[in-house]
N, C-alpha and C positions, 0 to 999 in steps of 0.2 A: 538528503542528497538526491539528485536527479537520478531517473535511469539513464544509463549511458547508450547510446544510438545505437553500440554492438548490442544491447540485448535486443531492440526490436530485429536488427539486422538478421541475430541467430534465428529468432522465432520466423519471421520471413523464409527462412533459406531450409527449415525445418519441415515448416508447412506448405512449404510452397504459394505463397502469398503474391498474388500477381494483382491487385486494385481490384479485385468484382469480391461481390460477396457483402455480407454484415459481421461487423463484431458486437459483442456485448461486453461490458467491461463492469461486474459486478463488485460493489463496494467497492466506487471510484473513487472517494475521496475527492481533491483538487483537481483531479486528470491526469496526474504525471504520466501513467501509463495506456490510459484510454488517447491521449494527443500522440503518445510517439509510437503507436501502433497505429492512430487513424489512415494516414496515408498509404496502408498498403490495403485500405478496402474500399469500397465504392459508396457505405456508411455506419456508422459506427451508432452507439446508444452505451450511454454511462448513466449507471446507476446508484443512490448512495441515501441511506437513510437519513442521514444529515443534509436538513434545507442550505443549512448556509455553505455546507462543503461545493452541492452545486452550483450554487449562485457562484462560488469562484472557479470552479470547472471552467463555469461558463464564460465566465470573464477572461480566463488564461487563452479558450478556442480565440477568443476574437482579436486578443492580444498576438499570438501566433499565426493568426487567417488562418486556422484549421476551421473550414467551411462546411464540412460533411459529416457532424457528431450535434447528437441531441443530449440533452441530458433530463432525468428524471428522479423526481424523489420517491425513494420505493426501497422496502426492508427485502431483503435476498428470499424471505420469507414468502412473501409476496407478488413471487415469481410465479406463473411466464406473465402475469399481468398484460392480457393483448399488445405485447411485444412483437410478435411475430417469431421466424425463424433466422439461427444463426448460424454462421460458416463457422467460428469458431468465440467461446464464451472465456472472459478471462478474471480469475480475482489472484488480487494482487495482499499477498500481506493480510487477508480477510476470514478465509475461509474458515476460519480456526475460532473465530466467534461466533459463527454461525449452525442455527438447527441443519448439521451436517448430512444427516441422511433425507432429511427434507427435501433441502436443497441440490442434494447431486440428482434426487429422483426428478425433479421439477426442470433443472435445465438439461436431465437427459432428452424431454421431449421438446426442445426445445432447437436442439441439433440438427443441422440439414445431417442424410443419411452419411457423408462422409466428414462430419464435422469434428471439432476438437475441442476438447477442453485443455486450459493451460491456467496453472497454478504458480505465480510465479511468487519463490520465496527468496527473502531477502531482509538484512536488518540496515533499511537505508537511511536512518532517524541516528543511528551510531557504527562508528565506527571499530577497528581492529584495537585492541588491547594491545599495549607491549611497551618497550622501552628505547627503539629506537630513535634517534635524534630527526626532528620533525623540524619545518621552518619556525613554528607556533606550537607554544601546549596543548597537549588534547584536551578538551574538553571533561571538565570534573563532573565524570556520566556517576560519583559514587556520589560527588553530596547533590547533586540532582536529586537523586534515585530516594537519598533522604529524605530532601524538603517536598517530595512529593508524598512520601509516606507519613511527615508529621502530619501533612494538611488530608490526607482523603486514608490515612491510614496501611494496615500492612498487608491486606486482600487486594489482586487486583482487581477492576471493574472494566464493563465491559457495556458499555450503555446502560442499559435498567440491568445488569446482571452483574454477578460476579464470577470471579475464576478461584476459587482460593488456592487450586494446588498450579496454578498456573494454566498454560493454553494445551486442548486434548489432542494429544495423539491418535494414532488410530486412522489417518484418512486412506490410506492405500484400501483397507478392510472395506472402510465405506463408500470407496469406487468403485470398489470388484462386486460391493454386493446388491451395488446400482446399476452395476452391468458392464463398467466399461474395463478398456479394452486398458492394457500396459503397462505402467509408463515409460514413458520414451523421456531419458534428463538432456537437458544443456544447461551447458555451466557458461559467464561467463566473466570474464575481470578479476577481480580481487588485487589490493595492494597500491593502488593508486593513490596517491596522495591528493586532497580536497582542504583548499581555503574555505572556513567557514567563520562569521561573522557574529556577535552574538544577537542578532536579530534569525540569524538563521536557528541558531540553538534553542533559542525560544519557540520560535513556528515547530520544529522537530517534536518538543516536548507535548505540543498544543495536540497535534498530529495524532498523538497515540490515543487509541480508542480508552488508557487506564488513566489519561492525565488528562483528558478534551478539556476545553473549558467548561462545558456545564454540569463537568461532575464537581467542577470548584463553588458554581452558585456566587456567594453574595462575597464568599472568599475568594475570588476570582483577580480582584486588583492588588490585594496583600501581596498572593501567592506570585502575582507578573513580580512586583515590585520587588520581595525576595528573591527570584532567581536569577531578574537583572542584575541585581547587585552580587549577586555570587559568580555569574557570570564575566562581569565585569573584573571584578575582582582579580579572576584567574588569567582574563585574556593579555594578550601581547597586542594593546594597542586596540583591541577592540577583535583582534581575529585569534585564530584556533586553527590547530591542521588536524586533519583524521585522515585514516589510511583507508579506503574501500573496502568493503568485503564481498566474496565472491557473491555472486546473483545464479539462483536457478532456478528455471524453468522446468516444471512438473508436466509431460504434456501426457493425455489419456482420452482416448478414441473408444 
């Protein structure tokens, strides 16, 4: 699911975001969040270990005329790679795969003197659990959750890595012990109702760094064709509803 315009709105009105300045937007993925923060700086650079994620960044900028964002393929690792300096550096939904202390040391310097970092978390690939009366069934996130684990198994993965006890905790520790400053939260949304498609529930699934496609390999067409059909199966017509969950924003100076 998109982020919703309040969140760039809050991060704006947080930061004081007036069009000058550079963002970075680390582990950009497609862009969702590197395009609806572009506009409030004078230019932007998204970054994402995945070649083909960029290539659709780049195709979504030109889809939208966002005119002032470049994009590059580069592991977070890999940082400040003659980047330059930034007003304010942001990962979305990421940081939680990545060599942590690494990384927060690399884009410390990286920070103009009053610059930000903003951690924005969020589960925007699924929605709220419950048993409210929806327009559309939610989506069957348990037998997903299955047919991903018959096919790539019951460890998550993580690019070349895995997570066995799941995603690590601990990052306040490994701010503070990189120097910075806070944090300062905004929260916003939650509970909104979202028509979803089963071409959208499949992109979702794609999406996740534990189900990408090429952790599927040559099993890649089996595993579409299974959860189209499970998908299908469930939907009303082809559509599904999910309820929002809130969104927030980690920020630390």
């Amino acid at each position: 699911m998109a982020y919703p315009v309040a969140l760039g709105e809050a991060i704006r009105d947080e930061l004081g975001l007036d069009g000058r300045g550079r963002l970075l937007d680390v582990g950009c993925g497609p862009g969702p969040l590197t395009l609806l923060l572009a506009p409030y700086f004078a230019a932007a650079v998204g970054v994402d270990a995945d070649g083909e994620m960029v290539e659709v960044a780049a195709a979504r900028a030109d889809q939208y005329n966002v005119g002032n964002v470049t994009w590059e393929q580069m592991r977070a690792e890999e940082l400040p790679g003659e980047l330059g300096k930034f007003q304010v550096v942001t990962f979305a939904q990421s940081f939680h795969w990545m060599d942590q202390e690494l990384v927060a040391d690399r884009v410390r310097g990286m920070l103009e003197p009053e610059g930000a970092w903003v951690h924005v978390g969020a589960t925007t690939h699924r929605g709220i659990d419950g048993a409210e009366d929806l327009p559309h069934p939610r989506p069957p996130w348990d037998a997903i959750d299955e047919l991903v684990t018959r096919y790539l198994g019951p460890v998550r993965r993580a690019g070349r890595s895995v997570l066995p006890t799941g995603t690590r905790p601990g990052e306040e520790v490994v701010m503070r012990a990189a120097g910075y400053r806070g944090p300062t939260r905004v929260v916003v949304g939650g509970n909104e109702v979202e028509e979803r498609t089963v071409d959208d529930l499949v992109a979702s699934v794609f999406s996740l760094s534990s189900s990408t496609p090429h952790l599927l390999g040559a099993e890649l067409p089996a595993f579409e064709t299974d959860l189209r059909a499970l998908l299908t199966k469930a939907a009303d017509h082809g559509l599904f509803s999910e309820q929002r969950r809130e969104i927030e924003a980690v920020i630390w100076r």
